[in-house]
Structure formats: structure tokens, C-alpha cells
N, C-alpha and C positions, 0 to 999 in steps of 0.2 A: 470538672476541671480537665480532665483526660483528653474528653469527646472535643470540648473548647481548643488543648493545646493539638490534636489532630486536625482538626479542622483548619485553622491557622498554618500550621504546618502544608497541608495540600493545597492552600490557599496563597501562601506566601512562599511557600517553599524552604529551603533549607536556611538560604540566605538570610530567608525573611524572620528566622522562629528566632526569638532570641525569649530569654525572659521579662524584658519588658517593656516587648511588643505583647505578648500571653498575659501580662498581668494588666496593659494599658485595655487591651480585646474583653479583658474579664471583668474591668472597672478597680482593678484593687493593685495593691503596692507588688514592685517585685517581691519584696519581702514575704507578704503573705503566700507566693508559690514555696519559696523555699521553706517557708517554716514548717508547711506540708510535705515536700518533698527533702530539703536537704542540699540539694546542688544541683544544677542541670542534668548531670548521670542517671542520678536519680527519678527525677521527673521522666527521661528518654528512655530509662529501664521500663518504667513503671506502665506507658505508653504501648511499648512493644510489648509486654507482657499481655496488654489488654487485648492487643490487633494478633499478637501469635497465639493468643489461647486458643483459638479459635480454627489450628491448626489439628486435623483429627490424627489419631495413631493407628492405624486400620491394624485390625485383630485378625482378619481371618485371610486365608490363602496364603500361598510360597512368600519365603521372603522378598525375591524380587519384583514380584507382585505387589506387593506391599512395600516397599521401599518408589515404588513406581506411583501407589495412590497417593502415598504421605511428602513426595516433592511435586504431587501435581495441588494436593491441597495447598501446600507452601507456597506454590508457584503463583496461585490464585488469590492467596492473602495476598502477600505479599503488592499485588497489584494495586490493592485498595489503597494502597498509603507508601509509595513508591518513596517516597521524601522520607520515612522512616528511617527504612533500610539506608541509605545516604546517609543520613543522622548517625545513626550507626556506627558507620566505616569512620565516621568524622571524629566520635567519641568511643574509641574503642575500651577505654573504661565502667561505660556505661553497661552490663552485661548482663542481659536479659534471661530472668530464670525461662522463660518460655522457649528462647533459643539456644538453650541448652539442652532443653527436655526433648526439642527438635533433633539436636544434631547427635544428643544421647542415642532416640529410639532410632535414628539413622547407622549410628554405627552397630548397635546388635543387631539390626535386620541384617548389612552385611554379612557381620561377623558370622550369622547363621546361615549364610553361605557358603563356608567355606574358606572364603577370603585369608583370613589370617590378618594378625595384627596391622604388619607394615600395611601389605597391597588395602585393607582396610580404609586406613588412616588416609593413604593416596587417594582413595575413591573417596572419600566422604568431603578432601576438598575439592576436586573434578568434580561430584556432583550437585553440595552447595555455590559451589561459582557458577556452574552454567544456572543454575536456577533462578540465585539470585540478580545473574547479569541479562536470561532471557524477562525476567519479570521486570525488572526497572527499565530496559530498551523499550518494551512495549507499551510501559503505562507512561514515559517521560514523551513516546513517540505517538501518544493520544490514541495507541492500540486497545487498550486494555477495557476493551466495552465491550457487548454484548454481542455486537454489528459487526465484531471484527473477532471473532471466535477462529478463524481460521491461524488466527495468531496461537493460540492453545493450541489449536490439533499442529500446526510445524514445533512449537514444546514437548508434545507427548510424541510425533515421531522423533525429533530427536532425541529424547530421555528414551525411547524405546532403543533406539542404534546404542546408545551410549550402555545403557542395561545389556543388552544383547554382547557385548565384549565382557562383562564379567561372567556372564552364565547363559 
């Protein structure tokens, strides 16, 4: 049902996802989604948790090293399913254990910087925004392919400028 409400999703777009357009695409009642899922949040939690898992937490090297591999992984997901993220912002009740465990291992790599709480907190949403604003520009601007890799490397110089002002 997941892979189905994704699909749909990048197919239809944000506009297009509703529950029952997912349930009419699935052959079964709205009803049947939610009694799986509960509510739309739900279902959209459940979603991002599938497409974020998939997000690595890199173990080894400096912190900012590492805060550098783990928003270029994000940055790459994120791509796959650009209409997610959207989703997202749409239902901000919806709240993805996956993008918590992201923006969790994002703040201790900081904080093992140095950083300190506040300038922490500031960085973590400076560098969740440029990320997920460079990864939706490029997958909605039909970048986000293989052909067009050049879009990722102006991402990782920029997250490198952006990095290189904390440490």
C-alpha cells in the first residue's frame, strides 16, 4: 500500500494524493486505508518513514564530515519523492519517526562541534532548509536524474561553503 500511495503521489502530485484517489488506484474503499492507517497523518507518517529510512547516519570521520555525508544522503532521498516532503509542510502533524532520527543525529554531530545549544538549533534549521529547498527545486525542475549530477555537485559546494562557516 506504501509503494502504491508513493507512486500515486509522484504521479499525481500533492494536489492529486487524496485518500480516495489511493484507495479508487488500489481498487478498495477509502475506508480500507484508514483502518490501516488511522488518518491521512498517518498514512503520510508512515510513507516518509519508508522513503527516510533509507537515510544513512555515517559513523566514522569529524563531525562535520559527517554532518556533510548524512544531508547529502537526505538531499538524495529526498529527491526520489519530492512530493513527499511538500506533503509534509502541508501536514505538519504528520511527524515522521524517521525525520526525527534525521534531524536528532543532525543535531549531536553539531553539538559535537562545539556549537553549543542556541548557534546549534540556528544551524540545524539553516541546514535542513537549504537542503530540503535545494532537493525539491531540482527534482520539481526535472534535475534530479542521473544526466544532471551536476546539480548534486553545486549542493555539496554549496553545503561545503555553508559547513566551512561553522568550522
Amino acid at each position: 500500500m506504501l509503494s502504491d500511495a508513493l507512486r500515486l503521489l509522484d504521479t499525481q502530485g500533492v494536489e492529486g494524493f487524496t485518500m480516495r484517489s489511493l484507495a479508487h488506484s488500489l481498487g478498495v474503499t477509502p475506508m480500507t486505508i484508514y483502518h490501516h492507517f488511522g488518518d491521512r497523518d498517518a498514512l503520510i507518517a508512515a510513507m516518509a518513514d519508508r522513503v527516510y529510512g533509507a537515510v544513512t547516519e555515517p559513523t566514522e570521520g569529524p563531525p562535520l564530515q559527517r554532518v556533510d555525508a548524512l544531508l547529502r544522503s537526505y538531499h538524495a532521498t529526498v529527491q526520489l519523492h519530492p512530493g513527499l516532503t511538500l506533503l509534509i509542510f502541508r501536514h505538519p502533524t504528520a511527524s515522521p519517526e524517521q525525520a526525527r532520527r534525521i534531524t536528532e543525529h543532525l543535531t549531536r554531530l553539531l553539538l559535537a562541534t562545539g556549537l553549543g545549544e542556541r548557534r546549534t538549533s540556528i544551524w540545524v534549521g539553516i541546514l535542513v532548509d537549504f537542503t530540503h529547498g535545494a532537493a525539491v527545486a531540482a527534482a520539481l525542475a526535472g534535475r534530479a536524474t542521473p544526466e544532471h549530477s551536476s546539480d548534486d555537485a553545486e549542493f555539496g559546494a554549496a553545503l561545503k561553503e555553508l559547513l566551512a562557516v561553522i568550522g
